[in-house]
N, C-alpha and C positions, 0 to 999 in steps of 0.2 A: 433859505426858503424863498423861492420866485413869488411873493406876493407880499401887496402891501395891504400894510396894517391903518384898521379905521378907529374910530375911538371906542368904539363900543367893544371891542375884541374879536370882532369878527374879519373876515376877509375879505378883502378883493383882488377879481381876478388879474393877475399882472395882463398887459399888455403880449408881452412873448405866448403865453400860454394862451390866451386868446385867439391869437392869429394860427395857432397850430389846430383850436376847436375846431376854429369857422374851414380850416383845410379839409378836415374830418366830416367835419356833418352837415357843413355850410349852411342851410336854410331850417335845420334843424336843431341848430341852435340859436337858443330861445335867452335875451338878456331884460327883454319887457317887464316891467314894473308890475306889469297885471299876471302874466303867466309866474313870475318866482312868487307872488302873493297866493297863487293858483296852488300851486307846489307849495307854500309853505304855511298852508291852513290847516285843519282839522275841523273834522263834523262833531266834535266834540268842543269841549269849554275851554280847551289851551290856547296861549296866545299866540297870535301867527310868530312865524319863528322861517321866512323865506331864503332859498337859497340866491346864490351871488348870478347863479344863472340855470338854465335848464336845458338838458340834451335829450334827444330822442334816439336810440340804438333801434339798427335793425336787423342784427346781426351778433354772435358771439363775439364774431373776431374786430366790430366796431366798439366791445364794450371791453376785452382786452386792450386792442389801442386806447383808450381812453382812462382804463385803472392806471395803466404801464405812465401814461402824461400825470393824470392827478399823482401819483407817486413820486415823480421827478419831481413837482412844483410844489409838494406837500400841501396838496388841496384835499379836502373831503369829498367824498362821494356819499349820495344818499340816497338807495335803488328807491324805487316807486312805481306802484303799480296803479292801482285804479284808486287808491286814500281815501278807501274805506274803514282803515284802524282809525280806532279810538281811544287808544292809549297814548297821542302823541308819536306814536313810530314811529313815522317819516316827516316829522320835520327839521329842520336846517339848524340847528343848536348851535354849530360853527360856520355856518355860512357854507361855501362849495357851491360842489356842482351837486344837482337832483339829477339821477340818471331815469327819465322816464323809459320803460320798459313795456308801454302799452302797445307798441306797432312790433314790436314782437310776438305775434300770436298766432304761429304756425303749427297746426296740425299734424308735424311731423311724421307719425307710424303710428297704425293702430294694428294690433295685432290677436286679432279675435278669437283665436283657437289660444291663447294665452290668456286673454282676459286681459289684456293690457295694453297702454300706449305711452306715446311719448309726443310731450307740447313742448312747445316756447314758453318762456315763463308769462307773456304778456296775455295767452290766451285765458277768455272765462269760461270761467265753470256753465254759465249757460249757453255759451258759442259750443262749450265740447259736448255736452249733452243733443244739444240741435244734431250734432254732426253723427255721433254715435246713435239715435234714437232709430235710422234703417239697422241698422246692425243686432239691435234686441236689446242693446248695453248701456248700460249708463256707470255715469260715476257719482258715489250716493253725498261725497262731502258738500255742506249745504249750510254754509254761516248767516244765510240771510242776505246778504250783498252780493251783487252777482261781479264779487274779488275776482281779480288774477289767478290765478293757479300758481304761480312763483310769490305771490305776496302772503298767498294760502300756504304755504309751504314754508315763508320766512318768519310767521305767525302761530304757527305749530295749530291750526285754524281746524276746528268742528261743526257746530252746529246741531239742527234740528234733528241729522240722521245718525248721529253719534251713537247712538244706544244699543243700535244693532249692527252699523259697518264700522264703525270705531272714527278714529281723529285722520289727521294729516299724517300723522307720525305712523299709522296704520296703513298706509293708502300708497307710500313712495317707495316703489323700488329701489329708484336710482335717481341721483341729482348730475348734471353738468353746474359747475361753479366756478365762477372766477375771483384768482384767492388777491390778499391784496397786494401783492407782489409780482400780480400780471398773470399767472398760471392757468391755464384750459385745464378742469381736472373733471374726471367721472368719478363720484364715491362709489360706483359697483356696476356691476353687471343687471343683464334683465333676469336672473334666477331669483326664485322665492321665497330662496336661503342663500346664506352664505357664513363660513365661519372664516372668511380670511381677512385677516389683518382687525385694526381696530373701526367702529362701525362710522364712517364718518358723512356715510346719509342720517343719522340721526342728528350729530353735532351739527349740520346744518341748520337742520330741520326746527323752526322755534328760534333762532339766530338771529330775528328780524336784524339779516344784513349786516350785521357786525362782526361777523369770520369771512362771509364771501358773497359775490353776487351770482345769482342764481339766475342761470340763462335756460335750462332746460329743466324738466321733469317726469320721468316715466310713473304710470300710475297703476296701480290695480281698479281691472271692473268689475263690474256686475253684469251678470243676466236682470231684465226686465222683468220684474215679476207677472205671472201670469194673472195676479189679481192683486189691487189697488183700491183698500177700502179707508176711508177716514173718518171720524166720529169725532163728536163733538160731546162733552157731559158738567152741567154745570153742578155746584160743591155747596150745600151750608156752610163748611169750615174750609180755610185752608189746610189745616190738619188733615181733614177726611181724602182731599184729593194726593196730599203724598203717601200718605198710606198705603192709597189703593196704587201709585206705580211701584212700591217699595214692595208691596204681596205681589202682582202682577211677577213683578223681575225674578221674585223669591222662588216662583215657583215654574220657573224655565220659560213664560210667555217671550216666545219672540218680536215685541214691539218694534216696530220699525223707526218709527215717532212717536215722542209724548212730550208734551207742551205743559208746560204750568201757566197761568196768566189771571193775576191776582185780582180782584173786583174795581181796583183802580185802573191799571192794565184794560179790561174789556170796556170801562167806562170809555176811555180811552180809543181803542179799535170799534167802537160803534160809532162813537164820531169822528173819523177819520176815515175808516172803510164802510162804513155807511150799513153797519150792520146790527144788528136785532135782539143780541143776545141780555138774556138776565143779568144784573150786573153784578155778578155773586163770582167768586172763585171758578176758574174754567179747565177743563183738561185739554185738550186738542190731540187727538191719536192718528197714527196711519198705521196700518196692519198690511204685511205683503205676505203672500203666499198662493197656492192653489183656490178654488174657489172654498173648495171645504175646510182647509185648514183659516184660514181667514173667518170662518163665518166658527168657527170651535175657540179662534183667537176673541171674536166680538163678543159671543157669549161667557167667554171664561171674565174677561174684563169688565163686561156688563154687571155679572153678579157681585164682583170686587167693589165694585160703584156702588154699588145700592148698597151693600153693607156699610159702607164709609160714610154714608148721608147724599150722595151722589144722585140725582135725578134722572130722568129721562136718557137714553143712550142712543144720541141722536145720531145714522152714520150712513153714508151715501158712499156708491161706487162711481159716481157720474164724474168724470174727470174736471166738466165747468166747477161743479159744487167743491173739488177737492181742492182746486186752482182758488178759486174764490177764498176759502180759508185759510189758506197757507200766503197766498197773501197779503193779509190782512196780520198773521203772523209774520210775516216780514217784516211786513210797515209799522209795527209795534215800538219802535225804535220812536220814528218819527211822530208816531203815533200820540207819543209820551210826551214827546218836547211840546207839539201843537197842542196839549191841556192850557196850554199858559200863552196867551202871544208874547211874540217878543221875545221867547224867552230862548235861550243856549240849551243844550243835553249835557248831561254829564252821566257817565254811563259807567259803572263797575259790574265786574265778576266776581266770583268765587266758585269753587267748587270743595267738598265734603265727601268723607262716604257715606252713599246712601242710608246709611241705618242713623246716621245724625243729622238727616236733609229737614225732615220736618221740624226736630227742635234749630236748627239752624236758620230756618225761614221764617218759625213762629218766631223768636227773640229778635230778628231782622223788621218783621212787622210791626211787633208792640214798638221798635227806637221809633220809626217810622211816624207812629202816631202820635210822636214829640214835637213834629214839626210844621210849620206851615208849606212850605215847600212843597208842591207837588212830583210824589216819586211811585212809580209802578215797580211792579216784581214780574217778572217772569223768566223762565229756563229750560234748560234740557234735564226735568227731574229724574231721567232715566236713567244719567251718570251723575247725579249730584251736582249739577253746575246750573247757578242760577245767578239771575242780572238785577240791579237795581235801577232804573234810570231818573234822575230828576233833572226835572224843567227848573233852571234859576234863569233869573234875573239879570243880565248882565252889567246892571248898573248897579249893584246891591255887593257891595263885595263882601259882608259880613253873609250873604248865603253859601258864599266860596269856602268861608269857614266854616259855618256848620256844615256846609255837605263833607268837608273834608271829615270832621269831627266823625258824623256818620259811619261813614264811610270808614275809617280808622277801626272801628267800633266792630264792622261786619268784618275786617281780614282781619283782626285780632280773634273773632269769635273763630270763624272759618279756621284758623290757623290751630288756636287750641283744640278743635277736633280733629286733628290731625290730616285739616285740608290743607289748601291753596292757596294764595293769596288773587289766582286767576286763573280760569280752570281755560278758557280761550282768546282773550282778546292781548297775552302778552304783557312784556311788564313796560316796556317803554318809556317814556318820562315819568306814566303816574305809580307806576309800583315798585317804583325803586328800593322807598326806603321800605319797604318789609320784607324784599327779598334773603336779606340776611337774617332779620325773625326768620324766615319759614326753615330757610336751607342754612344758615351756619358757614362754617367753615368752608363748606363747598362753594363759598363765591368767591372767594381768594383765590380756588384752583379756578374759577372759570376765567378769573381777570388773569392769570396764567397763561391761561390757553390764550386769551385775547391778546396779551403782549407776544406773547409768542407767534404768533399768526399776522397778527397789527401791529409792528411795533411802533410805526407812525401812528398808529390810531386815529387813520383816516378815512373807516369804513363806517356809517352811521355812528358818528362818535356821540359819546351822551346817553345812548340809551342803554339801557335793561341796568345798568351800574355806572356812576361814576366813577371816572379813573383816579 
């Protein structure tokens, strides 16, 4: 193996393999102390974990050359797109090389009598939106971060619009990947089906990296809806506002969007986004359709409110006013951390099915009120997927444990109702160990598939299972 060994068990990059980067990308590889710290952080509570150096690809066949070298030198590779995961994803566990993949973002083919196109993986979800918005089209997946589209795709990644266009895993026709063995492969064609062979745009898809690196993406779109309305509905209880998306879903309402965001959470987004609201339990809805079916969607939803304990049915078609709220739902993230100066994020998912979301939330809430730590709730109650996030401390390490404790607490709950232990942020470093609570025996075949695929296990090693 062309690399020497440092004490801590990490790597560094030989000499020979070095002078072959700098042949390949020359100014685009990156050995600075600040860009591998750059690469090897998280916006989340993990400790930096940097790679030995960082490359920028602009091309397929520069990220071929480059697996085909890490391969020879038994170096790691750890694709990277915009490091907005918060599970740990992308960072450097073994040292290596970070393949950044953000000057990848070419707009490839859009193909509009199909409803569909094909990016770089480096391009974002709101560069391709911009670009598609003359065309009537958009693309509805929507995590809140304005991610890559190849790190949305290595993330099995949803969001806000999940409840009526579905996940990532919904969304990709067809992947270009690079396996670790050097190989250009296409998992399929641009059809909308297919029944041949076995599906290995899916096996990708949720991989965060660890079968292959993913250079292209073809997508399914949308038509723009002809009307665009958002509402806003504050809750006496949290109970009352799951209920009413849980009757809503039950009874065919096509939501587009529905937000949960719990009295902490809005405490929260009013002082952050500078906004107004009652600090009580919140819905946040978008409704698409004609203008009639939109306005039979706000009244059916409206009366579901009021019977739940649900107030006022506040909802504007003004696109400033929809932009304003949906950012402020963005920002919810950060929103949370800023309750506390000083303090780190530390952010989990789950996801349930809806007919156990409310007692899932409520029993999340009462742990909650165990502790001093400031933590918000909010999610996509649409598909049963909802976030916890708490502001610690970073000098308090005994809040590391209780949030872990927490935390433990809610994918144990999550899990024996026959949910998730993370419905989209991936398992990454932090959800390792319950993957085998959830799944069993299936993560033996998946470290199968992994050695079979890796058998150096040099593609984002470390994560989703240790080897």
């Amino acid at each position: 193996m062309d690399v020497a060994v440092i004490p801590d068990g990490r790597t560094a990059l030989a000499p020979a393999l070095l002078e072959q980067l700098r042949a390949l990308f020359g100014e685009r590889l990156h050995l600075t102390e600040a860009m591998c710290l750059q690469h090897g952080g998280s916006e989340a509570h993990f400790a930096s974990m940097p790679p030995d150096a960082v490359v920028f690809a602009r091309s397929t066949e520069e990220v071929v050359a480059l697996v085909r070298l890490c391969s020879e030198h038994e170096v790691p590779i750890i694709p990277f797109g915009a490091g907005t995961s918060i599970e740990g994803n992308t960072l450097a566990v073994r040292g290596g090389i970070s393949l950044n993949l953000s000057e990848m973002d070419a707009i490839l083919a859009v193909n509009a009598e199909d409803l569909d196109c094909t990016v770089q993986a480096g391009c974002r979800r709101e560069q391709l939106n911009e670009y598609l918005r003359d065309q009537g089209l958009f693309f509805p997946i929507d995590p809140g971060a304005n991610a890559t589209i190849g790190g949305m795709a290595s993330t099995r990644a949803s969001g806000t619009n999940a409840v009526r266009y579905g996940t990532m895993r919904d969304a990709i026709l067809s992947l270009r990947v690079i396996t670790p063995d050097g190989r250009d492969i296409r998992t399929a064609r641009r059809a909308r089906k297919s029944a041949a062979g076995y599906d290995l745009t899916r096996l990708m898809i949720g991989a965060e990296g660890t079968l292959g690196i993913i250079t292209e993406v073809t997508l399914r779109l949308h038509g723009i809806p002809e009307q665009i309305s958002s509402a806003v509905c504050a809750f006496d209880t949290l109970e009352g506002a799951v209920d009413t998306v849980v009757q809503a879903i039950q009874i065919g309402v096509p939501l587009a969007r529905v937000e949960i965001l719990d009295d902490m959470q809005i405490r929260a987004v009013n002082r952050f986004s500078r906004l107004d609201l009652p600090e009580t339990t919140h819905l946040f809805f978008e409704f698409h359709g004609s203008p009639a079916h939109v306005a039979e969607q706000i009244d059916t939803v409206s009366e579901l409110a009021g019977g739940n304990g649900g107030g006022t049915f506040h909802w504007s078609n003004l696109p400033e006013e929809r932009a304003r709220l949906w950012k402020a739902r963005h920002e919810a993230y950060y929103a949370s951390v800023a309750l506390r100066p000083g303090a780190v994020g530390w952010a989990t998912d789950v996801c349930v099915p809806i007919s156990r979301l409310a007692e899932c939330i409520t029993e999340t809430k009462r742990d909650l009120a165990g502790t001093t730590i400031p933590a918000t709730i909010l999610g996509h109650v649409g598909d049963g997927n909802f976030h916890v996030v708490f502001a610690i401390d970073p000098n308090e390490p005994g809040e590391r444990d209780e949030v872990a404790a927490i935390n433990g607490r809610l994918v144990e709950r999550a899990i024996a109702m026959d949910g998730t232990c993370t419905g989209e942020h991936g398992i990454g470093l932090g959800k390792q160990k319950y993957l085998e609570a959830e799944l069993g025996e299936a993560v033996d075949l998946m470290r199968t598939i992994k050695a079979a695929l890796d058998p150096k296990d040099l593609f984002n090693p470390g994560k989703i299972f240790s080897r």
